[in-house]
Residue, then its C-alpha position, 0 to 999 in steps of 0.5 A: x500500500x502506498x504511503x501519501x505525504x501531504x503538503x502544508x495547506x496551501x495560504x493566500x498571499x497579497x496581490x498589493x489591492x487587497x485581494x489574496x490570490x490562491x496558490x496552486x497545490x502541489x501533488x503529495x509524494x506518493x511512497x510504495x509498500x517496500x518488498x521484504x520477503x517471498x515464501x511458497x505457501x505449502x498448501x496452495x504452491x501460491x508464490x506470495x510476495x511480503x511487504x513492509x506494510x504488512x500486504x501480500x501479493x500472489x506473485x504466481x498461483x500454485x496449484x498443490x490444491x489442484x494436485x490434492x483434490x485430484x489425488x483425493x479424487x484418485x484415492x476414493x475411485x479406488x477405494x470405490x473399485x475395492x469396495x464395489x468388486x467385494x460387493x459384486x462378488x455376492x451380487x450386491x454391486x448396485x448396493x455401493x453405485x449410489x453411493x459412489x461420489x460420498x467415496x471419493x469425497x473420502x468419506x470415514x469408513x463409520x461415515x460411509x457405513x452409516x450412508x450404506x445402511x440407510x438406503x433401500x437397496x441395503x435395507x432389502x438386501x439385509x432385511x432380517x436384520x431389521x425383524x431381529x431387531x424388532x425381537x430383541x436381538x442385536x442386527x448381524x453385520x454383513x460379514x457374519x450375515x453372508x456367512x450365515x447364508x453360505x452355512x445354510x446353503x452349504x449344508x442344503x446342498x449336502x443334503x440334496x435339497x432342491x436349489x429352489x430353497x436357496x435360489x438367490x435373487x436381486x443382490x443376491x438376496x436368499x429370501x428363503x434364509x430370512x426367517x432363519x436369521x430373523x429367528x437366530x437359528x444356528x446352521x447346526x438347528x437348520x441341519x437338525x431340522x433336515x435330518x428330523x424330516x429325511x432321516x426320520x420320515x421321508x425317508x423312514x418305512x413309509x409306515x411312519x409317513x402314513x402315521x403322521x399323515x393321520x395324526x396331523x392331516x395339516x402336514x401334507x405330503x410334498x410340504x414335510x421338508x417345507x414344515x420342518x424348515x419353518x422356524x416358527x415351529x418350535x424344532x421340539x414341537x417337530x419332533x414331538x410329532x415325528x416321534x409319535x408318528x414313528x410310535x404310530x408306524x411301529x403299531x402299523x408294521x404290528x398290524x395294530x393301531x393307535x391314535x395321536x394321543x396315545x402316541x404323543x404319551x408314549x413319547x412322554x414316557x421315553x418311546x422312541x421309533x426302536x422301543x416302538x417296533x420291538x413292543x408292538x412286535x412283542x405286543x403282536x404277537x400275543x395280543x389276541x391270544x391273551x384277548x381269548x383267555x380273559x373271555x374265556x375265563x371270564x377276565x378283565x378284558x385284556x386289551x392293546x392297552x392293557x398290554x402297553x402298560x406292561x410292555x412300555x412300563x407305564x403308570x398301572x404297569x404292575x396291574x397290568x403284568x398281574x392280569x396277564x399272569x392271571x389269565x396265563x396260569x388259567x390257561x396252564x392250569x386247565x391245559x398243564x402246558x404252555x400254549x397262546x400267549x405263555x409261550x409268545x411274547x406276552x409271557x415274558x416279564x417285560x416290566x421296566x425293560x424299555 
């Protein structure tokens, strides 16, 4: 900045009449800002000139801060490229693209992630983890909700489910695994939820198959797989059903019968599909002649029941095992031998053996 020095306020002077004259000012001195250094600005490159009076001048433009915001540019496409080939590896490319210019403005990484988790395309993508939340239960990252999907899938393939139960769609969403991890169902559960269906009924004797179709006619034939995989049902309520349906096979392959109440206390008291099949067996065997002798002699009738509680161990067991002793020390004292149900099944103390 320039310094003025001014002169003295000019007077007038005396013309000899009286009259003063004005004299001309002169022009005040003008003195320029002194120049006392130049420095290179480091974040601009700017080229700036320091005078005496505390003024700068940009003696030449730099362009470092063209430089940096191409650099930072650079850096957040390929952060961007990074992060969209991870995403595109499971489909979920479009997941990233919207979000691509708060990349390479260099957004944090908690920044970004807060952005990708509030748009449509990544609530969809992972939307379990809202019904988790709505549960009570903490969301999954991505990390372990990915991995959770590729457990599931893994073991439906070894299983030799169809594809159609884990098909991915749009971002390579498995809709089908949803309620799996909406529930918090471990691999491990969903692996026991497949062996409870094939192993035990699919592919069982189809005896079991026709039991549980008469115990629970809502279980239709092509949707046992379906009903086992649905995570609503309790996976003990399954197996309950299953078990008594394997009791209720078991009487069938005897050429007995038994209702769905009956099945379902026998599985309370620790029947399973093998104690099943040797008691109707034993039962069997021996059902009907034993049946004869209590009418012969005038008995207590001797029923399927009757048998049950002995065979299995039931409460009333002891009575049980009294009157078919009873109605076969009739049967040996009239005919002095074994025959019927003395030298069957029914002869043998089965009380407490299962």
């Amino acid at each position: 900045m320039a310094i003025k020095i001014k002169k003295d306020t000019p007077v007038r002077e005396d013309d000899g009449l009286g009259q003063g004259f004005p004299v001309v000012d002169e022009p005040d001195t003008v003195i320029p800002p002194k120049l006392i250094s130049t420095y290179v600005d480091p974040e601009t490159g700017d080229v700036v000139d320091v005078y005496d009076d505390g003024s700068t001048k940009i003696r030449k433009a730099g362009n470092l801060l063209a430089v940096a915001a191409e650099n930072k540019r650079l850096q957040g496409q390929s952060a961007y490229d990074l992060l969209f080939e991870q995403f595109n590896q499971y489909g979920m490319g479009s997941l990233v693209e919207s979000l691509k210019g708060f990349i390479q403005e260099g957004l944090s990484s908690a920044e970004f992630t807060l952005k990708l988790r509030g748009t449509d395309a990544y609530k969809k993508r992972f939307a379990a983890n809202a019904q988790r939340i709505a549960k009570g239960l903490s969301a999954l990252s991505e990390s372990e909700y990915i991995g959770l999907e590729d457990q599931y899938q893994n073991i439906m393939r070894k299983y030799g489910l169809p594809a159609s139960y884990y098909a991915r769609g749009e971002m390579g969403r498995q809709e089908g695994f949803e309620k799996f991890l909406a529930n918090d169902v471990s691999s491990a559960e969903v692996e026991d939820r497949i062996l409870t269906a094939q192993s035990r009924v699919t592919n069982a004797n189809p005896e079991v198959l026709a039991a549980l179709k008469q115990f629970y006619p809502g279980i239709a034939d092509g949707d046992i797989l379906a009903y086992t995989l649905d995570p609503e049902k309790a996976l003990t309520d399954i197996k309950r059903k299953v078990t008594a349906a394997e009791i209720g096979g078991a009487a069938i392959q005897a050429g007995l019968k038994t209702g769905m109440a009956r099945a379902e206390q026998l599985g309370t008291y620790g029947v399973d599909k093998a104690t099943a099949e040797k008691g109707y067996g034993a039962i069997g065997g021996g059902l009907e002649r034993g049946s004869q002798l209590a009418s012969i002699y005038g008995e207590d009738p001797y029923t399927q029941t009757t048998a049950e509680e002995e065979i299995f161990n039931l409460q009333g067991a002891q009575g049980a095992r009294k009157q078919r002793q009873k109605v076969t020390g009739l049967e040996q004292a009239a005919f002095a031998g074994k025959t019927g149900v003395t030298s069957g099944a029914l002869a043998r103390d089965r009380a407490g053996a299962y």
